[in-house]
C-alpha positions in Angstrom: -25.2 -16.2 -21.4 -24.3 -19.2 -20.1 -22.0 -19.6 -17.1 -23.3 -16.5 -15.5 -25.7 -15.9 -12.9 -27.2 -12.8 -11.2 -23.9 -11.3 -8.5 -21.5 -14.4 -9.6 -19.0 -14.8 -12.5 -18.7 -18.2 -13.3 -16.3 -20.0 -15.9 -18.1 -22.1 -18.3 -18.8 -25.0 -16.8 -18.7 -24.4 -13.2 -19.6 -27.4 -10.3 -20.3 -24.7 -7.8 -22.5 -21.8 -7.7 -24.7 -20.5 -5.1 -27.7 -21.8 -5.4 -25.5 -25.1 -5.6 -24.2 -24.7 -2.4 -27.5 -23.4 -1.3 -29.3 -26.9 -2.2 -26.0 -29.0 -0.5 -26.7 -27.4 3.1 -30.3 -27.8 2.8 -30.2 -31.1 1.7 -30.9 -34.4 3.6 -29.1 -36.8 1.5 -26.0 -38.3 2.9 -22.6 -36.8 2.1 -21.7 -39.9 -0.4 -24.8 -39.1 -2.4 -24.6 -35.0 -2.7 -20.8 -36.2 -3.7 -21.8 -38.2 -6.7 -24.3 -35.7 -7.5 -22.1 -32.6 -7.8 -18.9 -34.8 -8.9 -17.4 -33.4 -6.3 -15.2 -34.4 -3.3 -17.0 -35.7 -0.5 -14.5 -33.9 2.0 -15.9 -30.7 -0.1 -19.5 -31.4 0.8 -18.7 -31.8 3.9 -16.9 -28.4 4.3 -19.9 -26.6 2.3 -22.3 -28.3 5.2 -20.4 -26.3 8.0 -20.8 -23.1 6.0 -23.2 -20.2 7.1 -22.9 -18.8 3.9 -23.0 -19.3 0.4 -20.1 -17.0 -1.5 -16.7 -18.5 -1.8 -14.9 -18.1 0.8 -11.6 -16.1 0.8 -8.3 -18.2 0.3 -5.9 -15.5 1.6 -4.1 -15.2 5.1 -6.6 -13.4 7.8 -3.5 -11.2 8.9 -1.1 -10.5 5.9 2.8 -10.5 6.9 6.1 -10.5 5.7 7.7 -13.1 4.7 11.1 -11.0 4.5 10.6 -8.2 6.9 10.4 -9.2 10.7 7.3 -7.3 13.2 10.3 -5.3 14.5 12.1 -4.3 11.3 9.2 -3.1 10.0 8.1 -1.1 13.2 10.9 0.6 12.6 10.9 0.9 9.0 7.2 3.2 9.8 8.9 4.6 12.6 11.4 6.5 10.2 9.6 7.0 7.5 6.7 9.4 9.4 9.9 10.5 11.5 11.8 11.6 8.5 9.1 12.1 5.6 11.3 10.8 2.6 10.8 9.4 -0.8 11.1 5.4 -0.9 14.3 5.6 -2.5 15.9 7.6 0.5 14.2 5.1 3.1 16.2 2.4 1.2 19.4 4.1 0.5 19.0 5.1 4.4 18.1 1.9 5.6 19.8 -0.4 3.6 23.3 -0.7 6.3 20.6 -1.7 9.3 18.7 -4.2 7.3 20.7 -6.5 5.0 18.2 -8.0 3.5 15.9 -5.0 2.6 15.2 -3.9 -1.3 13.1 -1.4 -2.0 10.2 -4.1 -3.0 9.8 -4.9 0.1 9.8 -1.4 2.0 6.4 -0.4 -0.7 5.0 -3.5 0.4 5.6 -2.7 4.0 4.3 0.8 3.6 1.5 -0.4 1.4 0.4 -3.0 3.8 0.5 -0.3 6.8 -1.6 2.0 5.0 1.5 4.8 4.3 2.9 4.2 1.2 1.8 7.9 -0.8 3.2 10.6 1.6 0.5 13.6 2.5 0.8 16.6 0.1 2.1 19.6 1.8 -0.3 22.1 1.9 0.8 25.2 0.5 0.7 28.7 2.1 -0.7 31.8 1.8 2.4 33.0 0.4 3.7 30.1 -1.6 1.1 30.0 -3.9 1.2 29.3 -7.4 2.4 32.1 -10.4 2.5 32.4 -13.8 6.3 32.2 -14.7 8.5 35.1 -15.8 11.4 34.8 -18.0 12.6 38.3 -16.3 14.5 36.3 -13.6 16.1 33.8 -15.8 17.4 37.5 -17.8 15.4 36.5 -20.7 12.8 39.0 -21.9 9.2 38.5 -22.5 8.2 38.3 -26.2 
């Protein structure tokens, strides 16, 4: 199949795979020369040179943030949801007065991001357990 290699999807007609990148850092030739090899940019070769490695590197922020929640709104955002254990929609409704500019988008992103998004199941007692339901207490009979 062409455009594929062994661990790497590729498009069809990729410039850059691994072993591609592999050959730039071991190669001699000057950066001007690799760039007209490749067709790519010689500011590229230059930035696959200072590369230990040979995977793409990732293109997204090392520490993700809000870009509508401040560090303190959201500390307190986790602060009342493990306080209070509600739904999302009652965090919002709740919250909504304090923070102006909160929707309920951005509170699942929040909890999402901090790991807390699904509340724990509640584990159920001894006593609480499940039964088959009985029409008796609704004052319907059994058929």
């Amino acid at each position: 199949m062409e455009g594929y290699f062994i661990g790497q999807v590729l498009h069809k007609r990729p410039r850059t795979t691994e072993e591609t990148l592999r050959d730039i850092q071991n190669s001699k030739d000057s950066v001007i020369k690799l760039s007209d090899k490749y067709g790519v940019n010689p500011k590229t070769i230059l930035k696959w040179k200072k590369r230990d490695f040979t995977h793409d590197a990732k293109m997204r922020p090392k520490k993700i943030k809000s870009t509508v929640l401040a560090q303190a709104e959201e500390q307190a955002i986790l602060a009342f949801r493990q306080l209070t254990q509600f739904p999302l929609d009652y965090v919002v409704y709740s919250l909504q007065e304090t923070i102006p500019h909160f929707s309920r988008s951005s509170l699942h992103r929040c909890l999402k991001r901090h790991g807390c998004s699904v509340l724990p199941k509640k584990a159920l007692s001894a006593s609480a357990t499940k039964k088959k339901f009985s029409y008796r207490h609704c004052g319907i009979k059994d058929s």
